[in-house]
Each structure stands twice: as structure tokens, then as C-alpha cells.
C-alpha positions as CSV (number, residue, x, y, z in Angstrom):
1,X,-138.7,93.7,-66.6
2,X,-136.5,91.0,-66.0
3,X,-136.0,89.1,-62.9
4,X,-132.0,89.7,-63.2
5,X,-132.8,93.8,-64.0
6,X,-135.4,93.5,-61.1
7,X,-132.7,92.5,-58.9
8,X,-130.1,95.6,-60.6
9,X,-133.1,97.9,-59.8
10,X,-133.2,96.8,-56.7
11,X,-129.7,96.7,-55.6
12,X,-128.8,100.3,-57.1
13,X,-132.0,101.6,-54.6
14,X,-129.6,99.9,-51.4
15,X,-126.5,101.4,-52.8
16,X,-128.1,104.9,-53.1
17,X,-129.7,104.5,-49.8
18,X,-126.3,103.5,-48.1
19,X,-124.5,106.3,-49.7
20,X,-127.0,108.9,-48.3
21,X,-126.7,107.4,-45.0
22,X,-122.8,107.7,-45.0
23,X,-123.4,111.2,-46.9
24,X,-125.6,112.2,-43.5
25,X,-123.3,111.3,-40.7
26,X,-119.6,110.9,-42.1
27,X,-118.4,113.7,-40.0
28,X,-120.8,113.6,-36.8
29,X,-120.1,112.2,-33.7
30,X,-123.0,109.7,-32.1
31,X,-123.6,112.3,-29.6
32,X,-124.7,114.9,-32.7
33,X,-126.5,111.8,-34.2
34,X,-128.4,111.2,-31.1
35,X,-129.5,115.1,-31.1
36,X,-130.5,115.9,-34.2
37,X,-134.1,114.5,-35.0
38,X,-133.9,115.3,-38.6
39,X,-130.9,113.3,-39.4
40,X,-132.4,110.3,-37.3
41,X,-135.3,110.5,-39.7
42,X,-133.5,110.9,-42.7
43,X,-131.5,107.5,-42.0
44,X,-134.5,105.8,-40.7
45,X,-136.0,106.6,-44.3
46,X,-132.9,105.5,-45.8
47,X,-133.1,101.9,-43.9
48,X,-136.5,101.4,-44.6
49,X,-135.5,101.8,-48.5
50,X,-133.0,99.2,-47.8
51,X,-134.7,96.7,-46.5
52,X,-137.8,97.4,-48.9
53,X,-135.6,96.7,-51.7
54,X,-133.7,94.1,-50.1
55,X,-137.2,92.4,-49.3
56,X,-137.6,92.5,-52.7
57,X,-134.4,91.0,-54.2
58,X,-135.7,87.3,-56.2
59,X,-134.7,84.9,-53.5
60,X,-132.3,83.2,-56.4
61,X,-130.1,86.4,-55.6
62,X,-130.2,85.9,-52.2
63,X,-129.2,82.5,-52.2
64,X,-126.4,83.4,-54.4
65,X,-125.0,86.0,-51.8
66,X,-126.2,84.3,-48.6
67,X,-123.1,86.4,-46.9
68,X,-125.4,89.1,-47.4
69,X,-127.6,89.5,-44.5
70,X,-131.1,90.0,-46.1
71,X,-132.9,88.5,-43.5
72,X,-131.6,91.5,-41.1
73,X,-131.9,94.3,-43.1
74,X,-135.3,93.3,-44.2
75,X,-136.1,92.8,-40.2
76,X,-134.9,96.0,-39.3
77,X,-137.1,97.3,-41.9
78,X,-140.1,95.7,-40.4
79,X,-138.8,97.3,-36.6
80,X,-138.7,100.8,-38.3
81,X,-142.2,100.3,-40.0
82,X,-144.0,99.1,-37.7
83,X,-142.4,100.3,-34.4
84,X,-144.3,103.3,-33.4
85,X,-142.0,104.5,-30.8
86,X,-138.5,106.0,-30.8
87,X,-135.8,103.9,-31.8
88,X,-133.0,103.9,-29.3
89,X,-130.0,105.3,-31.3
90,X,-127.0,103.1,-29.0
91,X,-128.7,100.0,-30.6
């Protein structure tokens, strides 16, 4: 595969995985969010697709769309991965 199809692959996986995320809380109030552990996880799941993929977008890309911030979602990524307590929804 191509670096340039690479990059496709990859960008299709964020736009699916934001779409889920807006799919999951478009009509729920933060206080439902903060309640309901199964939605949590599901987003969680969905943000560490993002910045997996994201991580994994040829740095050409990147550079390309610097008003992107890769460096954030892939560090959020990282928080979600390797964080082994609960993330504090208000943040």
C-alpha cells in the first residue's frame, strides 16, 4: 500500500471514530455522560482509535495540515492507554 492510501486508511479510521463519538452523546447531557460507564468506554475506545491512526499518519501529512493537532490527539491516546485509572470526565 501506498504511503498516500496509508494516510486515506488512516484518516477514514478518525472520521469513523469521530462520528461514533458524536453518534454516542449528541443528545446527552454531561451529567448523563458522567453516569453511564458504558458510553465512557465506548468514547474512550473511540479516542484511542483516533490517536492510533493519527499516530500513524506519514509525518509528510502532518506537516501538510500542521492546523491539525496530531501531537494532542496522539497524547491523549497515550493518557487513555496507559493511564490505569479513571479519567475525570470535566477534563
Amino acid at each position: 500500500m501506498q504511503p498516500e492510501d496509508r494516510d486515506i486508511a488512516f484518516l477514514w479510521d478518525i472520521l469513523e471514530a469521530a462520528k461514533d463519538i458524536h453518534d454516542f452523546v449528541r443528545k446527552t447531557t454531561l451529567k448523563e455522560f458522567s453516569s453511564d460507564k458504558k458510553t465512557r468506554y465506548a468514547i474512550e475506545r473511540q479516542l484511542l482509535v483516533i490517536g492510533e491512526a493519527a499516530k500513524r499518519v506519514s509525518e509528510s501529512y502532518k506537516q501538510k495540515h500542521n492546523e491539525i493537532p496530531w501531537k494532542s490527539m496522539v497524547g491523549l491516546r497515550n493518557i487513555l492507554a496507559h493511564e490505569y485509572g479513571e479519567v475525570l470526565v470535566e477534563r
